[in-house]
C-alpha positions in Angstrom: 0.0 0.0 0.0 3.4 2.4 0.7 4.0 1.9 -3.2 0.1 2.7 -3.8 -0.1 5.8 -2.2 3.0 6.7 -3.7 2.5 6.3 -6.9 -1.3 8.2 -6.4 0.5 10.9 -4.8 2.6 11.5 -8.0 -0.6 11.0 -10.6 -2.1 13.7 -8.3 0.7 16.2 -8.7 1.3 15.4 -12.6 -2.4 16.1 -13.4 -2.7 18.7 -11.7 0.8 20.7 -12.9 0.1 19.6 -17.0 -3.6 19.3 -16.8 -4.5 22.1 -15.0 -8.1 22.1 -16.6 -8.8 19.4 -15.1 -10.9 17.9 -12.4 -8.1 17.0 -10.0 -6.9 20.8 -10.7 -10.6 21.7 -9.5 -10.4 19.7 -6.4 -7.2 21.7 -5.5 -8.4 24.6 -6.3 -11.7 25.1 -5.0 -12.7 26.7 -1.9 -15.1 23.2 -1.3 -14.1 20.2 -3.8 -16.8 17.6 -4.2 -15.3 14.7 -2.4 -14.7 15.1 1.1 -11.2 13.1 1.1 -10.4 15.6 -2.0 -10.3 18.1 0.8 -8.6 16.5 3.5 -6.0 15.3 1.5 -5.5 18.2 -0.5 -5.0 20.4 2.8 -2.7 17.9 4.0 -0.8 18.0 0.7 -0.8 22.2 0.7 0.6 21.9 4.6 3.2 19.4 3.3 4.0 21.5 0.4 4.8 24.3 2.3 7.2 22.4 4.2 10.2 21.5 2.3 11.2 19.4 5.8 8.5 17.0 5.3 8.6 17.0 1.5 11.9 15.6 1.8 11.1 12.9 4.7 7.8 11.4 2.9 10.3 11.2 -0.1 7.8 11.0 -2.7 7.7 14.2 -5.3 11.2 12.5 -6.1 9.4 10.3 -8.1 8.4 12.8 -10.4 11.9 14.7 -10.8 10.8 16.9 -8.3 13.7 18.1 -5.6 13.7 21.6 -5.4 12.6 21.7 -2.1 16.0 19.6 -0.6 17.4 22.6 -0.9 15.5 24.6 1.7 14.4 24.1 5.4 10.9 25.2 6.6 9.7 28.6 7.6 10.1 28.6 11.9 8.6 32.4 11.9 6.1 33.8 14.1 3.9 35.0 11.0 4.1 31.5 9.6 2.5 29.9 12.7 -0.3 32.8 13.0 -0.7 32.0 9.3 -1.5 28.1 10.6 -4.0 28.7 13.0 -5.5 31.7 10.4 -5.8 28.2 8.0 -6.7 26.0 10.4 -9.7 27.9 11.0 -10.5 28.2 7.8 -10.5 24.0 6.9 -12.8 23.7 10.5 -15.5 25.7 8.8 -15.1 23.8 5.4 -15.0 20.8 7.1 -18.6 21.9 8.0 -19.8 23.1 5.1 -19.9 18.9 4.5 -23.6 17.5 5.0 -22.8 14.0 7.6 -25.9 12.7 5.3 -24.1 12.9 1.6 -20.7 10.9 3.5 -20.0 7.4 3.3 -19.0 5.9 7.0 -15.2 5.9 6.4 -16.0 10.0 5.7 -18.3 10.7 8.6 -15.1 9.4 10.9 -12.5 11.0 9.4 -14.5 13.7 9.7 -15.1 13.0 13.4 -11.6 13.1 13.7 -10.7 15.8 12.2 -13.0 17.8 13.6 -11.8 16.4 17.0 -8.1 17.9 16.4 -9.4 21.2 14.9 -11.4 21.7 17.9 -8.5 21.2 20.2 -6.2 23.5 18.2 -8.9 25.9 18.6 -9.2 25.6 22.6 -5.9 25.5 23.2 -4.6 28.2 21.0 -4.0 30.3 24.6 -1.5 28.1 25.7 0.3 27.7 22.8 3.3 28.9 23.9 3.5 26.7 27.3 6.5 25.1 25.5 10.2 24.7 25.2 11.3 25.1 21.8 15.0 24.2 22.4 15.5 21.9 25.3 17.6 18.8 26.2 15.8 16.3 24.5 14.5 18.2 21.5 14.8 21.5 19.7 16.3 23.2 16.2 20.1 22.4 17.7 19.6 18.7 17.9 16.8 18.3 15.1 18.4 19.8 12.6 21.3 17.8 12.3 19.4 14.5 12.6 17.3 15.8 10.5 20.3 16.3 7.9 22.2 13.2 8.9 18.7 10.2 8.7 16.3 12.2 6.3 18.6 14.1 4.0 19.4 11.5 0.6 22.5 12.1 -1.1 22.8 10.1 -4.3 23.8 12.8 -7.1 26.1 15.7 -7.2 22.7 17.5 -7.2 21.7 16.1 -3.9 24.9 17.2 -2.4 24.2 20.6 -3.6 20.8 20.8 -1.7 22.1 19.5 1.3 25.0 22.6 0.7 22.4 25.0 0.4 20.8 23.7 3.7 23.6 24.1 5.4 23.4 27.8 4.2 19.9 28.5 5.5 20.2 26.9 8.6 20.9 30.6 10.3 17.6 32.2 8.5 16.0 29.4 10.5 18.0 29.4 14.1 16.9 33.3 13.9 13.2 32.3 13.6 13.5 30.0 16.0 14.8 32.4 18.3 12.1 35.3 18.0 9.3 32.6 19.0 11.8 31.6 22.2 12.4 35.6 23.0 8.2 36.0 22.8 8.0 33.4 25.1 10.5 34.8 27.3 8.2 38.1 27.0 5.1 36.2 28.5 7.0 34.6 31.2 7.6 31.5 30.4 11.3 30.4 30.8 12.7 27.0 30.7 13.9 25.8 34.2 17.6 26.5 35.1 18.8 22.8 34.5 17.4 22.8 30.9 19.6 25.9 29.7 22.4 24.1 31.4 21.7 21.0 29.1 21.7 23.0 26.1 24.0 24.8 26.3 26.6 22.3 27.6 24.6 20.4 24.0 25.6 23.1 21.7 29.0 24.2 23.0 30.0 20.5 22.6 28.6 21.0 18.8 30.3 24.1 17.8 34.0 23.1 19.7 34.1 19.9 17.7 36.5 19.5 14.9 34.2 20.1 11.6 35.3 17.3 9.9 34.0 14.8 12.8 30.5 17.1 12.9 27.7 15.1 12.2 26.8 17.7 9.4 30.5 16.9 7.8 30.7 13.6 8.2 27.2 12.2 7.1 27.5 14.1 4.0 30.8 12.2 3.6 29.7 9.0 3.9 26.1 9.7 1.6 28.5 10.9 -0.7 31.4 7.5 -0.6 27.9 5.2 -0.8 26.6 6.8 -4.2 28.5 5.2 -7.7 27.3 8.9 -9.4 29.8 11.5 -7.1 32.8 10.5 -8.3 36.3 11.1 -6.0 37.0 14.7 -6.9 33.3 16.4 -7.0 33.5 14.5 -3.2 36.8 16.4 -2.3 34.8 19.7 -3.7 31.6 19.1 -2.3 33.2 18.4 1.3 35.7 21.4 1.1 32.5 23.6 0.5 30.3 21.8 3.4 33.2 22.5 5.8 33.2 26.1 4.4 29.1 26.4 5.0 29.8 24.7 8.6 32.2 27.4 9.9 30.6 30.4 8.0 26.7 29.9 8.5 26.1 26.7 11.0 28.3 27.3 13.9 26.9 31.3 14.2 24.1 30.0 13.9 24.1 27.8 16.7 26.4 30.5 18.4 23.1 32.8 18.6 21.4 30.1 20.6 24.3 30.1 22.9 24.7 33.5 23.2 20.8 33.9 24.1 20.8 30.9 26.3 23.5 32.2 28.6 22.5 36.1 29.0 18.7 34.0 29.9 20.7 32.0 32.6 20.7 34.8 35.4 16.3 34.6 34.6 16.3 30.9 35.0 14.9 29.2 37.9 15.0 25.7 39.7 11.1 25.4 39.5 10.3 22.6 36.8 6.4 22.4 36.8 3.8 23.9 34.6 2.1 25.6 38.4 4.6 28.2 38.1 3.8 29.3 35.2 1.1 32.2 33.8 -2.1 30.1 33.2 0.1 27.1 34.1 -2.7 24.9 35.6 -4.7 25.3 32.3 -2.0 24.4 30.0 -1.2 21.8 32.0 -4.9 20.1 32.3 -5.2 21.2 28.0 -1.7 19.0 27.7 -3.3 16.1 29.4 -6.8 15.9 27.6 -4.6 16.4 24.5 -2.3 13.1 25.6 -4.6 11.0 26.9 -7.4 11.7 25.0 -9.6 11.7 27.9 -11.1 14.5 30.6 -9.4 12.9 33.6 -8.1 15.1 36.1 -4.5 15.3 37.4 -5.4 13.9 40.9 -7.3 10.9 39.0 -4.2 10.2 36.9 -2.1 10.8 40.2 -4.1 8.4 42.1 -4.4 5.5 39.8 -0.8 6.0 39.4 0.0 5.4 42.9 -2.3 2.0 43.2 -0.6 0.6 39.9 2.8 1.2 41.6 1.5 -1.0 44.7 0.3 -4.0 42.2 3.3 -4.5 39.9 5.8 -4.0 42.9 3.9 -6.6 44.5 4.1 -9.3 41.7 7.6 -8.7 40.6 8.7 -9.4 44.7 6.4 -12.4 44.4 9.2 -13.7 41.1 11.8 -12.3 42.8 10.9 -14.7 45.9 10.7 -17.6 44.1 14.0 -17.3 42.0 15.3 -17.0 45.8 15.9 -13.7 46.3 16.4 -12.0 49.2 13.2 -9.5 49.4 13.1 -9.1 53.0 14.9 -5.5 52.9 12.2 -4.1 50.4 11.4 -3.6 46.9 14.3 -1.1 46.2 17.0 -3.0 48.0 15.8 -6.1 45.8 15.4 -4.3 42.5 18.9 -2.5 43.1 20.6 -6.2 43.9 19.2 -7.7 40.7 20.3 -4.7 38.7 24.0 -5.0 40.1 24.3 -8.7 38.7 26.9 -8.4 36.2 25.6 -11.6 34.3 22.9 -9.7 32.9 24.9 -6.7 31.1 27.3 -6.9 28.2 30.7 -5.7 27.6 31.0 -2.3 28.1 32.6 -1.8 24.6 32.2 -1.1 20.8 32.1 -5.4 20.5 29.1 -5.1 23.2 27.4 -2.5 21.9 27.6 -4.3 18.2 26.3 -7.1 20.4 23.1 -5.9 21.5 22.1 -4.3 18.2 22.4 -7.9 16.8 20.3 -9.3 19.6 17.4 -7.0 19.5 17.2 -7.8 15.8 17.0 -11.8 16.5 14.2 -10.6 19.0 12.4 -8.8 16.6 12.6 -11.6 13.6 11.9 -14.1 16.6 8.5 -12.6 17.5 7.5 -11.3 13.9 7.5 -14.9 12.7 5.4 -16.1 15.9 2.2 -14.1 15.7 0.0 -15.8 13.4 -2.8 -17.1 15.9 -2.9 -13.3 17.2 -3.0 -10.8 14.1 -4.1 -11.1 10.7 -3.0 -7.5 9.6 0.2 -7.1 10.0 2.9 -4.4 7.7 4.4 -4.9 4.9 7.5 -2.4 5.3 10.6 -4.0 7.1 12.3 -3.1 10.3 15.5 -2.6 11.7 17.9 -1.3 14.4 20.4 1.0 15.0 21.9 3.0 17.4 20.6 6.6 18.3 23.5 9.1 17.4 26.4 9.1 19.7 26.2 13.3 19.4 23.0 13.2 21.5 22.6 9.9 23.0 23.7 11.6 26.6 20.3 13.1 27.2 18.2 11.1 24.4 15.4 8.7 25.8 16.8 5.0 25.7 14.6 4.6 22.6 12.0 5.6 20.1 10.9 4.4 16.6 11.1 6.5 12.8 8.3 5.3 11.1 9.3 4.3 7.7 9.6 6.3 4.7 6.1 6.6 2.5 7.7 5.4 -0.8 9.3 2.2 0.8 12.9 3.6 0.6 13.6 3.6 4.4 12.3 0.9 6.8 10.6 1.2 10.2 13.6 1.9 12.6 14.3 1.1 16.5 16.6 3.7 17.7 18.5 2.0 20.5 20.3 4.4 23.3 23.8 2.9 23.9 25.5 5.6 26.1 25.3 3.9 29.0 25.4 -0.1 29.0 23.8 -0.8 32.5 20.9 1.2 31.4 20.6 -2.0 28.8 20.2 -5.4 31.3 19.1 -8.2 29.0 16.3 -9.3 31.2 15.0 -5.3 29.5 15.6 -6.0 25.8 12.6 -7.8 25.4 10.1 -5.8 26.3 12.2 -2.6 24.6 11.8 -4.5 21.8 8.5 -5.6 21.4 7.3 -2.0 22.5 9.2 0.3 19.7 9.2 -2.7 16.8 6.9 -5.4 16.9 4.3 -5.8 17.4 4.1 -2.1 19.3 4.7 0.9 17.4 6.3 -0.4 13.9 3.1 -2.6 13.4 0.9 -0.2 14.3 2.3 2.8 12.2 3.6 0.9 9.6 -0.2 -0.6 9.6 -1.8 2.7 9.4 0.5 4.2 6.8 -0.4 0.8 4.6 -4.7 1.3 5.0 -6.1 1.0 1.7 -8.8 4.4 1.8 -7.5 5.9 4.7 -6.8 9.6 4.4 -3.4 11.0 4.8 -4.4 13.2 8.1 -4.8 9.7 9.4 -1.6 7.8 8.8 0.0 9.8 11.1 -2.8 11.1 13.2 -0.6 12.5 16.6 -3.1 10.7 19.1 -0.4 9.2 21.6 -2.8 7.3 23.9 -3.7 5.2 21.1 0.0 4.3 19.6 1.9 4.4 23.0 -0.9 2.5 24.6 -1.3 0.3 21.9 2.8 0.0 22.5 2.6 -1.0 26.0 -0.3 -3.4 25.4 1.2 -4.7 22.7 4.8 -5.6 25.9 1.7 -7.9 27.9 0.7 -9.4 24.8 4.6 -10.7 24.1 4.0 -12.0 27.8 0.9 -13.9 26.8 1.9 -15.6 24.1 5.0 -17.3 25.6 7.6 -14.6 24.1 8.9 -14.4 27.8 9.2 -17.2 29.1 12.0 -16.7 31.3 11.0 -15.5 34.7 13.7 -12.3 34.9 12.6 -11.5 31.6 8.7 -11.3 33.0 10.5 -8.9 35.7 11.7 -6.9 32.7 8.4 -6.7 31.4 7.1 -6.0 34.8 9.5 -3.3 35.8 9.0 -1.7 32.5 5.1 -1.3 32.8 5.7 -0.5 36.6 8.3 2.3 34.8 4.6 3.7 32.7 2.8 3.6 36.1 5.3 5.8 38.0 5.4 8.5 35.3 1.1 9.0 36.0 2.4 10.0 39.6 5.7 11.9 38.5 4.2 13.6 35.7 1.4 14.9 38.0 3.9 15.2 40.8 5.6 17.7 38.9 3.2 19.8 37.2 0.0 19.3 39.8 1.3 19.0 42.7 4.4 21.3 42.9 7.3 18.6 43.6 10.8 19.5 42.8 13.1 17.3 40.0 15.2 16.4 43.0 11.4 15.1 44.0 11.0 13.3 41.1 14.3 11.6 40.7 13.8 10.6 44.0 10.4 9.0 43.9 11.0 7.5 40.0 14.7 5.7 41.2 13.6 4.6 44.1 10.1 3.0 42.9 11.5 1.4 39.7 15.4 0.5 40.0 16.2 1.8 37.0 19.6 3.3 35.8 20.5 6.1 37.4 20.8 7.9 34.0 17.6 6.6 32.5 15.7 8.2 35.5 17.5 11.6 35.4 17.0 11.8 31.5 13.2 10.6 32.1 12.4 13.2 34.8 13.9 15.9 32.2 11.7 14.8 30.0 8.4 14.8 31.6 9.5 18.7 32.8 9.8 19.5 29.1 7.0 17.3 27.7 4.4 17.6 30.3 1.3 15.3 29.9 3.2 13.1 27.4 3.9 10.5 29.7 0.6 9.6 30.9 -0.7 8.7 28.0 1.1 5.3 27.4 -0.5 3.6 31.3 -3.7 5.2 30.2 -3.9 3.9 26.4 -2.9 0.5 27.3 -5.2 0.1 30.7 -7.8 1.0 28.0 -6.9 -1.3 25.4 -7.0 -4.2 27.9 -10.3 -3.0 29.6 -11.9 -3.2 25.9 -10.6 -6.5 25.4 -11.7 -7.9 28.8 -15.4 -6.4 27.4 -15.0 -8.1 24.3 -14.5 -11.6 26.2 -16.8 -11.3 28.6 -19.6 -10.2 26.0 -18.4 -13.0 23.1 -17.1 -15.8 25.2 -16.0 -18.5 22.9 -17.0 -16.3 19.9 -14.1 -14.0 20.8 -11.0 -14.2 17.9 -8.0 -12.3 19.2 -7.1 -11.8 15.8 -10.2 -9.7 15.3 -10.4 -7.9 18.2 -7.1 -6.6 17.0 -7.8 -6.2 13.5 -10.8 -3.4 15.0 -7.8 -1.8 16.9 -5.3 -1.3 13.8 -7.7 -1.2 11.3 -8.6 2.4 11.3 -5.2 4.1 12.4 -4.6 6.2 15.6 -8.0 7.4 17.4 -8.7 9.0 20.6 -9.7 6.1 23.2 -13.5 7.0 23.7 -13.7 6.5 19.3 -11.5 2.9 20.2 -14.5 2.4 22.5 -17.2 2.5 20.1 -15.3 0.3 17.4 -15.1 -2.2 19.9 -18.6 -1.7 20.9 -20.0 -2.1 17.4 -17.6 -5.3 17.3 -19.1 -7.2 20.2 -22.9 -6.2 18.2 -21.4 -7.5 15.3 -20.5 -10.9 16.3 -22.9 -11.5 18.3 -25.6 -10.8 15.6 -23.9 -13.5 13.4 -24.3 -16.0 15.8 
């Protein structure tokens, strides 16, 4: 279906650029086409074509000798993101203007959907500047470079010329960057102290390095050494002039952000949570209806947080006791003796670190050949893993999937965080696995870019309860079905969804309830046993992502309270393999839409029977 879309993606554009009497030039041109999904994808298409960023990560006007737009980066300015909500605005009341009664059911729900992410753009439009733009875990300093180095394709002499002229434009783009983070400053909202410490120790590490071992040097370099069309001496000139555009445009650019980032120091403040800032509590409770996809309150979240700590503590000392464990001096005493156990780490080296890429890929063909009695849909693209970038690896999450690329060139990827090797036990890699690859979050994206009909809003529709819960349902399924047999890696399992339930109480901790990162880290390390590292890098993250991490404990105690309807309702009628082909089969949804899919599923079967 990748190859499908593709390929309708480029008759689109041809007929509307050399036809441009034609119907398809009508549907992008009028204010209302005729079809609904004329609409919604064209809108989709005109945000995409404004953004040369994600023109050149979907990879697809390539196809029809179409790269102009490698050459440029997109428009970060102020006036471009008032000229988004002007637009979004304007689709909401087109979207409208479409009578439920002349749309098929696959319409009325996309619209539905839509209409359920327009509305929220709409309600939380006053807080849309309760954010960090450039912060330890992302921002312009560390997404543009990946950006360059895993998006960016270099087969041609012309290719290397774009990514040249990228490398030109990148201080036009660090300078809009920089009036939306001085506006916020204006309004009061400053990142904490620690997070201006982080990025700026990030991007003085960036600029000091020697250019030709920047990632920006030395990616281009190897594109370059790869393609059979740049032959040795357009390389040499090619490289002299990227080192050239490094020193003169790249490192002042990133020298603007430092410069800023220090005088904003002295403003700074050890005070993580949302609370403390100007309509904090309301941007707060906006970030977690938008996460979770539900209304429920921050002492809800809080409190089913703490009770789902209690439980899974309680059954991994129950394993722990019978593998003979000592247990008698407390959860954290036992955890922290299980985690010192040099058995279950590897060599702390560039052989171990190889090591455990190769392993998680036996894990991942292991499991992908084993799930035929529990899913019938399943994606066509392939996955693979690699290692997160050694340039930001230090205060990167210890993983996260890249969906894969819309034409098929680039597979579904499992970023792996390798910085620090007790932060990778084996009795973990399991679970790691089976949550970013399969079957979590590469069979569940992958699916929903691969759904014959389904508009392009909703391939990649942002609704994180759904794909992170799906993610962490999708670690207790592994369980299930025998994928973990071995009782330490059940414990990894366990610790890992006991790892989801501590961020409902830290994430509210933080931003509800006033506690302190010192707080945090306290509560998270000694509740979970994790890496020291992992739990400092995690805390950071909920302070600059707040609500995010909520949604994954919420989406999957969803997912499993559906099913547990389903079974009780069907009894022997219940096929796991349909009750997930109703979860996949329609792409990301918010959880109460989930609901009614199943719903209509139990009416279903039970009315054939």
């Amino acid at each position: 279906m990748i190859k499908k879309i593709f390929k309708w993606l480029g008759i689109l554009l041809l007929s509307i650029v050399v036809l441009g009497g034609s119907f398809a030039a009508y549907e992008w041109n009028a204010d209302k086409p005729m079809r609904f999904r004329s609409f919604v994808d064209r809108e989709v298409l005109k945000m995409a074509f404004q953004s040369p960023e994600t023109l050149t990560s979907l990879g697809f006007l390539e196809s029809v000798g179409i790269t102009g737009h490698n050459a440029d980066l997109d428009d970060a300015s102020l006036a471009k993101a008032d000229e988004l909500f002007v637009k979004l605005k304007t689709v909401h009341n087109t979207l409208n203007d479409y009578d439920d009664d002349s749309l098929s059911d696959a319409d009325l729900l996309s619209k539905e959907i839509a209409l359920y992410l327009l509305d929220f753009a709409k309600a939380s439009e006053p807080y849309r500047y309760h954010s960090y733009p450039v912060n330890q875990l992302f921002g312009i300093q560390n997404g543009y470079p990946s950006f360059m180095e895993s998006q960016h394709q270099v087969n041609s002499v012309a290719d290397a010329e774009n990514y040249l002229s990228r490398l030109e434009k990148v201080k036009l783009k660090f300078t809009q960057e920089l009036e939306g983070i001085k506006l916020r400053e204006e309004k009061g909202i400053i990142p904490p102290a620690f997070v201006i410490e982080r990025v700026l120790e990030e991007m003085t590490n960036f600029v000091n390095k020697p250019i030709e071992e920047n990632i920006l040097y030395s990616s281009l370099a190897k594109k370059m050494s790869e393609s059979e069309s740049i032959s040795t001496e357009e390389q040499t000139q090619l490289l002299a002039k990227a080192k050239s555009n490094i020193s003169t445009f790249v490192h002042p650019a990133y020298n603007l952000l430092i410069n800023y980032f220090t005088n904003l120091q002295s403003k700074a403040t050890d005070d993580d949570g949302f609370w403390r800032l100007p309509q904090g509590d309301k941007a707060y409770a906006s970030a977690l209806q938008f996460f979770t996809t539900t209304d429920y309150t921050p002492q809800y979240i809080h409190d089913v947080g703490l009770k789902e700590v209690d439980r899974i503590q309680s059954e991994i000392m129950t394993i722990l006791a019978v593998q003979n464990y000592d247990v008698s001096q407390g959860f954290t005493a036992a955890i922290e003796y299980l985690a010192a156990q040099e058995n279950f780490y590897y060599q702390d080296s560039d052989a171990g670190r190889a090591q455990i890429l190769k392993d998680y890929q036996a894990i991942l063909d292991e499991i992908d050949t084993g799930l035929d009695s529990a899913f019938r849909i399943r994606p066509k693209a392939g996955m693979e893993v690699v290692r997160i970038p050694e340039f930001k690896e230090k205060t990167a999450p210890g993983a996260y999937y890249q969906q894969p690329a819309i034409d098929g060139s680039r597979p579904g990827r499992f970023f792996a965080n390798l910085y620090d090797i007790k932060a990778t036990p084996k009795y973990s890699m399991r679970t790691l696995a089976y949550h970013e690859g399969i079957p979590g979050h590469h069979f569940q994206i992958a699916v929903a870019m691969e759904l014959e009909g389904l508009p392009l809003f909703r391939m990649f529709s942002p609704f994180t309860a759904y794909v992170e819960g799906w993610a962490l349902y999708s670690e207790y399924l592994a369980w299930e079905m025998g994928f973990q047999d071995d009782p330490f890696d059940n414990i990894g399992r366990l610790q890992a969804e006991l790892f989801r339930a501590v961020r409902l109480v830290v994430d509210t901790g933080i931003h509800y309830k006033r506690w302190t990162r010192e707080q945090a880290i306290d509560y998270m390390k000694a509740n979970t046993g994790m890496a020291q590292s992992d739990v400092v890098s995690e805390i950071e993250r909920y302070i600059v992502m707040p609500g995010q991490a909520t949604s994954y404990k919420v989406g999957m105690m969803k997912i499993l309270a559906l099913r547990e309807k389903a079974q009780v309702a069907l009894g022997d009628k219940f096929d796991l393999r349909d009750f997930h082909d109703v979860v996949l089969k329609n792409g990301a949804v918010p959880l109460d839409i989930l609901a009614r899919f199943i719903d209509q599923y139990i009416a279903d079967t039970l009315a054939k029977n």
